[in-house]
VOTOR-171478 format. One record per residue (C-alpha): x, y, z; residue in one letter. Coordinates in steps of 0.2 Angstrom, whole numbers, plus 5000, padded with zeros to 4 digits. Layout:
<rs>
XYZA
...
</rs>
This chain:
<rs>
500050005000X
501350115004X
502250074986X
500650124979X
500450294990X
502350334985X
502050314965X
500450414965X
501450564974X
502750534961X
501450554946X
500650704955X
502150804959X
502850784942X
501250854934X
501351004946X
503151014939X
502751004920X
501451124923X
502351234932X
503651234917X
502251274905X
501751434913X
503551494913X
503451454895X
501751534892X
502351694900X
503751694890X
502951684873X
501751804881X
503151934882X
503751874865X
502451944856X
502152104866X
504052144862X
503652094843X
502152204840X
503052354851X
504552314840X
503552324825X
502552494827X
504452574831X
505152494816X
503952554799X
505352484788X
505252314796X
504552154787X
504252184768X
502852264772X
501952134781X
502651984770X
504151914786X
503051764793X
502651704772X
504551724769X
504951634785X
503851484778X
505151464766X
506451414778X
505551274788X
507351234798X
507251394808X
505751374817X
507051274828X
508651364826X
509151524829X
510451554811X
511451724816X
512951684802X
512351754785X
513951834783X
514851664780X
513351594770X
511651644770X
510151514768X
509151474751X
507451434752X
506151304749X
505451384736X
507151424727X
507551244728X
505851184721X
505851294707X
507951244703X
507451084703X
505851114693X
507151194682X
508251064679X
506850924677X
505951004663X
507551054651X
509050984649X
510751094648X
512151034642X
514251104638X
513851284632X
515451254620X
514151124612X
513651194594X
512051094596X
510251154598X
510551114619X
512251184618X
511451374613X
510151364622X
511251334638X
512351454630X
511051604631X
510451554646X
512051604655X
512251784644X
510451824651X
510851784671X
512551904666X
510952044661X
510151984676X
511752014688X
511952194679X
510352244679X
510452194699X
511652314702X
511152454693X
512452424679X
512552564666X
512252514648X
513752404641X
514952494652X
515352324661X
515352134659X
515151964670X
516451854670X
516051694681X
517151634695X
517251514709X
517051634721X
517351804728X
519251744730X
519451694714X
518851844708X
520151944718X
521351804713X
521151834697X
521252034696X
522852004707X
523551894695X
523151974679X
523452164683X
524752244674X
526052274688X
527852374682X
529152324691X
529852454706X
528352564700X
526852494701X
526052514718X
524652414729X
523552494741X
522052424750X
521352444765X
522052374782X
520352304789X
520152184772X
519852004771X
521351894769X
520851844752X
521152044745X
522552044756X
523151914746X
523352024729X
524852074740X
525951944738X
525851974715X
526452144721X
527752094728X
528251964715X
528452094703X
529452184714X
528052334717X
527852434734X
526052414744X
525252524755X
524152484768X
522652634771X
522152664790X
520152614794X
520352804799X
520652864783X
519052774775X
518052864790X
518753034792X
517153144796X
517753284784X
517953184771X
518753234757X
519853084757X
521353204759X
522453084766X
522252944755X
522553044741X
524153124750X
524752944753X
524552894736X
525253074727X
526653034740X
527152864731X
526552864714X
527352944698X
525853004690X
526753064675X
527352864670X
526052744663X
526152604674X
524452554684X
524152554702X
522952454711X
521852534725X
520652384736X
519352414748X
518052314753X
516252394752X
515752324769X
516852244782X
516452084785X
517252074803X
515852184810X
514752254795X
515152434792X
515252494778X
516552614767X
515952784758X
515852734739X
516152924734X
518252854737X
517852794721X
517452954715X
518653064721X
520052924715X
519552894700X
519753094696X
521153144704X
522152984698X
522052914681X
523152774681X
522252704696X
521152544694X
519952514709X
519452354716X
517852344726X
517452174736X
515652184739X
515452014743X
515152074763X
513952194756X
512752144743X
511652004753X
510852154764X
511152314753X
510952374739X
512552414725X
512352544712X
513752544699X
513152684692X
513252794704X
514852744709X
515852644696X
517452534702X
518452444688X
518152284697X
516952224707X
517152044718X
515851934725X
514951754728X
513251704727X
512851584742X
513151744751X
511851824742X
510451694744X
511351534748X
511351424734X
512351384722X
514051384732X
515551364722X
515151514711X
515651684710X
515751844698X
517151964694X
516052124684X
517452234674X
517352374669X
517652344645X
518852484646X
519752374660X
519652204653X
521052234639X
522352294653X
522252104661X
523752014658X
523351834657X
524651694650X
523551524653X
522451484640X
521051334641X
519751254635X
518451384625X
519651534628X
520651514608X
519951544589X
521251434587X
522951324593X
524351224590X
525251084598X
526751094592X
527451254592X
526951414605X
525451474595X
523651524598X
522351654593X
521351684609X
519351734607X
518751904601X
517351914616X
518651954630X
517651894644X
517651704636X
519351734637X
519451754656X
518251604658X
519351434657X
518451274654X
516751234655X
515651364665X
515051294679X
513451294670X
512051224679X
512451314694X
512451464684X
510651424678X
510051404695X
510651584699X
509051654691X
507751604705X
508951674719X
509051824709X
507251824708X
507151844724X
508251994730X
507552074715X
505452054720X
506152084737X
507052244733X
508952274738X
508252444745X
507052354756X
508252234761X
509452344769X
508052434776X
507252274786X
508952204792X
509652344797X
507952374808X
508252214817X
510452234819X
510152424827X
508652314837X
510052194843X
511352314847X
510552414857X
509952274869X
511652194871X
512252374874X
511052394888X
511452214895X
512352224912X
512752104928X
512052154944X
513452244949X
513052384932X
514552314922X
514252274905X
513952104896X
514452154879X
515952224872X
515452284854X
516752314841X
516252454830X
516752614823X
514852694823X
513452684834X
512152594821X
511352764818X
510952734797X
511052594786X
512252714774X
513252664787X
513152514795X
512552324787X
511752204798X
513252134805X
513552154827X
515452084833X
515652074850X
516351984865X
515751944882X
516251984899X
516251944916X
515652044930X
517552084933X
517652134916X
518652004911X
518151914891X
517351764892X
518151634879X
517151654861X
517151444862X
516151434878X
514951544871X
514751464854X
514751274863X
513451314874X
512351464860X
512451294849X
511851184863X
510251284865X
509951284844X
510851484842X
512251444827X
513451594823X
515351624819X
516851664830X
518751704828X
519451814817X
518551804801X
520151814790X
520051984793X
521752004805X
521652204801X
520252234811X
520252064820X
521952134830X
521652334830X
519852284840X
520652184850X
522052264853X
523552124848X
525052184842X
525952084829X
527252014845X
525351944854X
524751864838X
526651774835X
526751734854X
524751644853X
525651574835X
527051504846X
525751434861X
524851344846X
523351444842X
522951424821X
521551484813X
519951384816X
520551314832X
519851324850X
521251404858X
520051594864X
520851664878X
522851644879X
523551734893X
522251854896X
521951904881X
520551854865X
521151774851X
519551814843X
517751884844X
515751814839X
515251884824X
513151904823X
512451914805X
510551924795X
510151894780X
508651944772X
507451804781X
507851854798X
506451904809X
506351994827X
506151834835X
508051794830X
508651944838X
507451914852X
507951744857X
509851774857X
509651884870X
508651804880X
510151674878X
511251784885X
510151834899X
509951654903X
511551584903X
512851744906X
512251884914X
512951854935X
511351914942X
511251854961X
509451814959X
509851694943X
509251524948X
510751424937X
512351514943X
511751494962X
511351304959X
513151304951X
513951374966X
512951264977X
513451104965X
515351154966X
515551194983X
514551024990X
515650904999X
516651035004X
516151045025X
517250925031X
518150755030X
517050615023X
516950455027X
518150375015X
517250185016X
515950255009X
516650284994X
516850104980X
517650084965X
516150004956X
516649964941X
518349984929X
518049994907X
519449974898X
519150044878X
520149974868X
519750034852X
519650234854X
517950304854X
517150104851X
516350024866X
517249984881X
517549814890X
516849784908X
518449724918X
517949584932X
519149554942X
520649634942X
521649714928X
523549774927X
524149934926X
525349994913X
526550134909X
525050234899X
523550184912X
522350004909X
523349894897X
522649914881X
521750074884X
521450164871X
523050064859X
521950064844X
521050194835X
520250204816X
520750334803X
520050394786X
521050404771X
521950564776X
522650484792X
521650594805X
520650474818X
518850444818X
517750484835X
516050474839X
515650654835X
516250634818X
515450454815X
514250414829X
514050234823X
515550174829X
514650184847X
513850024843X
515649914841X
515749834856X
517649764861X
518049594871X
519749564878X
520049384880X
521649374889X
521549204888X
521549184870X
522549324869X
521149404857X
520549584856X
518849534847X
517649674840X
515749624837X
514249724828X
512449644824X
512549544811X
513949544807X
515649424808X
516849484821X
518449554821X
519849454829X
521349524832X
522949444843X
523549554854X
525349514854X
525349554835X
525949734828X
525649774811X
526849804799X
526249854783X
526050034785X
526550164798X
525750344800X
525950484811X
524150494819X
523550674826X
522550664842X
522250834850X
523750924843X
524950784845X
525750674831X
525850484837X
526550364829X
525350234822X
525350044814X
524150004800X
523349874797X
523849824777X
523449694767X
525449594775X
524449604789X
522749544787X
523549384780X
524349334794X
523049374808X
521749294795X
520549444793X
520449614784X
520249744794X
519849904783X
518449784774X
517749744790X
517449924795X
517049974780X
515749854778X
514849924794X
515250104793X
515150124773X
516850234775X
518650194770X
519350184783X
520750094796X
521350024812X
523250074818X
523850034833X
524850134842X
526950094841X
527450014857X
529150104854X
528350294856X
527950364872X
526750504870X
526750604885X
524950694893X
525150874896X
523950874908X
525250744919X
526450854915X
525751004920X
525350934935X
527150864937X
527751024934X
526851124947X
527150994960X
529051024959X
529650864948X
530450904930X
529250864919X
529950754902X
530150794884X
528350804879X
528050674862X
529950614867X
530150444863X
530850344878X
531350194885X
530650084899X
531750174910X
531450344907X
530450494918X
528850464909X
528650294911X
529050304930X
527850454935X
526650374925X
526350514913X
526150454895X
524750404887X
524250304871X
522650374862X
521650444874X
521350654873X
522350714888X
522550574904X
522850394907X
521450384917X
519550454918X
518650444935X
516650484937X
515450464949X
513650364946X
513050484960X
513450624950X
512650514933X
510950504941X
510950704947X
511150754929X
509950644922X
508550694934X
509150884928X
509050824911X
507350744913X
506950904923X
507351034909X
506350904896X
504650864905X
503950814890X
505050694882X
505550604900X
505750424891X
506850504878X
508450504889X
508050324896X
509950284884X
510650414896X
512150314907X
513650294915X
514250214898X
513950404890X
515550464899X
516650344894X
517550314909X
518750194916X
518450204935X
516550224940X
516350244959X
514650294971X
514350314988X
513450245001X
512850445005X
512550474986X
513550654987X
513650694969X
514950774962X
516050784978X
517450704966X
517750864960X
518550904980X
519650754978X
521750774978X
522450614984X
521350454985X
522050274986X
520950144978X
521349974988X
522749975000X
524250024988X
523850124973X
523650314978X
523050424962X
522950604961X
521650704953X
522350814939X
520750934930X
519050924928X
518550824912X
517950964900X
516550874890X
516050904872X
514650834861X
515250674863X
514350664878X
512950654867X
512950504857X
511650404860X
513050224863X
511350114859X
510850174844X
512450264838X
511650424832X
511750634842X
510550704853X
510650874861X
510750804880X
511550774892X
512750934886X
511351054885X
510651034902X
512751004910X
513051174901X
511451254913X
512651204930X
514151144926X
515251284918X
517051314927X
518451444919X
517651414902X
517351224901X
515751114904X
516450994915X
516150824924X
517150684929X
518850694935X
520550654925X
522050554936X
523650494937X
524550364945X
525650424959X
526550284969X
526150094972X
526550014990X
526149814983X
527949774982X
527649694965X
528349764948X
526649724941X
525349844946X
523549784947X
521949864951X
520449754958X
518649794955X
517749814968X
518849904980X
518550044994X
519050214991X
520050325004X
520150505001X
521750565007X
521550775006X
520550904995X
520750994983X
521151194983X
520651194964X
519251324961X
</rs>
């Protein structure tokens, strides 16, 4: 009865719970559209006119997401698809160098999407032409390339706040032996602005009695934080200096405003069309000005460009159309004939009314993030700009900005875009290959950028914060589909999740979380080693160890001694092919045997005292290169299996199975740090060894695994996150059933008779048994790997999303607890560890 009494509570209370939830959702949708019509009336120029919510029908995905990156690539719609595909399906296009009926037709489809691409930018009548590219970069490529340049006289100016691919023209300056000048953001801006010291510095070094050619690039609109250069440069230039060709990358510019090249007329214009209206990628335009196209220097000649050629001798007669003789090869052709129904749409849309509703929405969004502050008044947001969002003539609909702290300190761009992408917001961080106003934003002189170059932070990596200082920025973009509830739910993002309000329900629960355990000794029999995985295979399915297993130089033997790679030897995870979640591993030690089994499906055997020798790769794992064996065809025929076929069978991927060279010692940093800080001389890091060495004694290398011999977590702390998780999901409870221990990937699993979760975090010294003592090294920073679902081999969003909510520490989401081996009292030179076995906590932590 009393069973009975406890399960009806249960019910009850969870229904109280889930409506509680829905009222705190109803109230917020409630405020939603209050702000939206509020918004609305403020903002006339908003919304096409009523026409927002049709256009959003277009782009089903977003009812979901929040997409702030148009910048990088903007979104195609439905319709646009539909009517490409319609396209395609009812004619047929072939090579426009085809003489046939098809040929033509193709041939005049592309001259009428040039017409199109001119009449869309206000093109005076044959004063300019289309030539195709492969994008904006190829279209600055090519001017680079092609220009005239004279020797010691020619010279190269271009803006400082460019995108690397126009700072790339640069380096055919340079190869000609030409000067180049770099022009100060100021200059561009100068509120008098007569341009006076621009043209000073190109009077200053320029003959302009000689006939060589210069070369002035700007972009239109910087796509590091959207604003925008005055066009009447062009103007003033072009009649103060006629030897001076102008280069004007629009490609920032032209998906949200509008370009008129007859009121203002560069000699080349650069840009790419997925930026415009997201599809077709891959294709570009570089529009000359005619008088321009005859001062382009181009020695290559391809297919469609010649009237006529030889083989044997230097001779050919390249075309009279001079733009067919810019365009090498076949033209990307069907992409070109798709380009009509995104064209379509900026031009019923109207550039003009684009600017005007994204520019509505991005003065919207920086005015709310200006005003976010903590509780103490400081602010949220640094923005990065040089104006204060006042007119589109301006400012595009670009926002670049970091986040801080209460103390004023930046919070890492990669904690923000993990934990944005966690809760469906997706936009870009870094520095945007712009390093000219990537560096003067942020401050970086050229000795900070090569010292962050020397501490191993690269482009596209994670590496936000390196002493102190950013290594980058988020950048928030629209596109001509946004809608205010974009704008709107990113800052209620960053209310949420970064504000350091004293009243915000998550950061006091993460205090509370962090701190628990804390109050005094524990009882330390309390605490059992449960269970201990070895993973044999990285990122396939771990074996359960029953007894005891030994302990070797690099953690559990075999741990983490094999891993698959793709063809271009980087290894395979779970992130990048969840399936491999569903390869389980058996260690027979008896046989001798590594055996790894799927569904239906022949296992792989594998002897264990065997190491390849076909084939040996360096293998990157986290920023380290380790030596790897391959498994070739020498190989399968003596341990009678082939392993590539067997994985590619189940995974439908090339790939292979290395295992790691038993004579390289890859050291962990994290062991060594720690080894460092404790007063010991740290080893070589990635030095090979010998059994003798440092490494091998402190126990500080590794094989495969990311960053320690040895992963701890608690089941305590397993079932307090999934209670959250089914807490923040009340209406999907049986969802996270798959939810585990197994989802963390552990080697040691404890609990405790108290159930204390989390109080590993306090841990410094522990023994497990009577001899082996371990130290706790860092928190385990967790990524979307936690997500795999390791039944079914396929991503969700939890348990990351709801870990992120309470579980954030100096810029990582962490749980569980990496260690190292410090000494063993058994006597033996074989070190074993036995399952199950009491756990006595020596002393705490001081790490905060």
């Amino acid at each position: 009865m009393q069973d009975i009494i406890l399960v009806v509570v249960i019910i009850v209370l969870s229904i109280l719970y889930i409506f509680k939830k829905n009222d705190k959702k109803d109230v917020k949708q409630q405020e939603f559209i209050e702000k939206e019509k509020e918004f609305i009336i403020m903002n006339s120029d908003y919304g096409y006119g009523g026409r927002i919510k049709e256009i959003r029908k277009q782009f089903p995905k977003l009812d979901d997401i929040v997409y702030l990156d148009h910048t990088s690539s903007t979104l195609y719609s439905s319709k646009q698809m539909e009517n490409i595909q319609n396209e395609l399906n009812s004619r047929i296009y072939c090579n426009p160098h085809s003489q046939n009926p098809l040929g033509i037709h193709t041939r005049d489809q592309i001259e009428y999407i040039r017409e199109m691409i001119l009449s869309l930018f206000n093109a005076p009548y044959r004063e300019y032409s289309v030539v195709f590219t492969s994008g904006c970069t190829d279209s600055l490529k090519k001017v680079g390339e092609y220009f005239p340049w004279t020797p010691t006289q020619s010279t190269f100016y271009y803006a400082v706040e460019s995108h690397n691919s126009l700072l790339g023209i640069r380096e055919y300056a340079c190869e000609n032996q030409c000067q180049f000048k770099a022009i100060p953001n100021l200059y561009f801006k100068a509120s008098s602005n007569q341009f006076t010291e621009i043209c000073d510095i190109i009077s200053e070094s320029s003959n302009t009695e000689d006939q060589s050619y210069n070369l002035f690039a700007f972009p239109a609109q910087c796509n590091y934080n959207g604003s925008k250069y005055p066009l009447e440069l062009i103007k003033r230039l072009k009649s103060k200096f006629k030897n001076l060709k102008i280069l004007l990358d629009v490609a920032a510019l032209v998906g949200t405003s509008p370009l008129d090249l007859t009121e203002y007329r560069p000699d080349f214009v650069a840009l790419s069309f997925y930026k415009m209206f997201g599809y077709p990628t891959g294709l570009g335009a570089l529009i000359i000005k005619n008088d321009c196209i005859g001062l382009l220097k181009k020695s290559y000649f391809g297919g469609g460009t010649v009237n006529a050629s030889l083989a044997q001798e230097r001779f050919h007669v390249p075309r009279d159309n001079p733009i067919q003789n810019l365009e090498d090869g076949t033209q990307s052709f069907l992409n070109i004939v798709s380009l009509k129904w995104g064209l379509e749409i900026l031009k019923d849309l109207t550039m003009p009314s684009i600017q005007s509703h994204t520019f509505s929405l991005i003065r919207y969004l920086y005015r709310e993030l200006s005003d976010l502050c903590h509780s103490n008044g400081a602010p949220l947001c640094q923005i990065y700009t040089d104006n204060h969002y006042q007119s589109s003539q301006g400012q595009g609909a670009t926002l670049n900005l970091n986040l801080l702290k209460s103390d004023g300190m930046i919070i890492g761009f990669n904690e923000v875009e993990k934990i944005a992408s966690l809760n469906g917001i997706f936009f870009r961080t870094g520095c945007f290959c712009n390093p000219g106003a990537c560096h003067g934003y942020l401050e970086l002189t050229k000795q900070d950028v090569l010292q962050q170059l020397q501490d191993g932070h690269v482009c596209w990596d994670d590496k936000d914060i390196i002493d102190g200082k950013p290594t980058g920025s988020i950048r928030l973009s629209l596109g001509y589909m946004s809608d205010f509830s974009d704008c709107w739910r990113l800052v209620e993002f960053l209310k949420c999740h970064f504000i350091n309000d004293q009243k915000n329900q998550l950061l006091m629960e993460t205090k509370e979380v962090m701190e628990r355990s804390t109050d005094g000794e524990m009882d330390s029999d309390e605490i059992t080693l449960d269970e201990v995985y070895v993973y044999p295979v990285k990122s396939c399915g771990g074996f359960r160890v029953t007894s005891q297993w030994e302990i070797v130089e690099s953690g559990l033997k075999y741990d983490r001694e094999w891993t698959i790679i793709d063809t271009s030897g980087n290894y395979l995870n779970q992130k990048k092919l969840p399936i491999l979640a569903q390869i389980s591993t058996v260690l027979s030690v008896e046989t001798n045997q590594l055996i790894l089994s799927v569904s239906e499906m022949e296992p792989l055997v594998i002897p264990l005292d065997y190491y390849p020798i076909s084939n040996s790769d360096k293998i990157q794992v986290c920023g380290d290169k380790v030596d790897g064996l391959l498994y070739g065809i020498s190989d399968c025929k003596v341990i009678g299996a082939d392993c590539s076929q067997w994985l590619y069978k189940f995974t439908g991927k090339t790939c292979f199975l290395v295992r790691k060279s038993p004579t390289y010692h890859r050291v962990s940093r994290l062991t060594s740090m720690n080894t460092s800080k404790s007063g010991q001389q740290p080893p070589a890091a990635n030095a090979g060894t010998d059994s003798s060495s440092s490494a091998l004694q402190s126990h500080d290398t590794i094989s495969f695994a990311n960053e320690s011999p040895f992963l701890l977590i608690s089941d305590d702390s397993v079932k307090d996150l999934k209670e959250r998780v089914r807490h923040l999901n009340p209406h999907s409870l049986d969802k996270w059933n798959w939810i585990s221990k197994h989802s963390f990937r552990a080697n040691f699993i404890v609990s405790s008779h108290n159930h204390k979760a989390y109080q590993e975090d306090n841990w410094d010294l522990f023994t497990i048994g009577k001899s082996l003592v371990f130290k706790c090294i860092g928190d385990c920073n967790r990524c979307k790997m936690i997500c795999i679902n390791q039944k079914m081999g396929i991503e969700e969003k939890e348990p990351l999303a709801t870990l992120s909510s309470y579980r954030r520490n100096k810029g990582k989401i962490i749980f569980g607890q990496h260690l190292q081996l410090i000494s063993n009292s058994s006597g033996s030179d074989r070190i074993f560890i036995t399952v199950p076995s009491k756990i006595n906590v020596l002393s705490f932590n001081n790490r905060s």
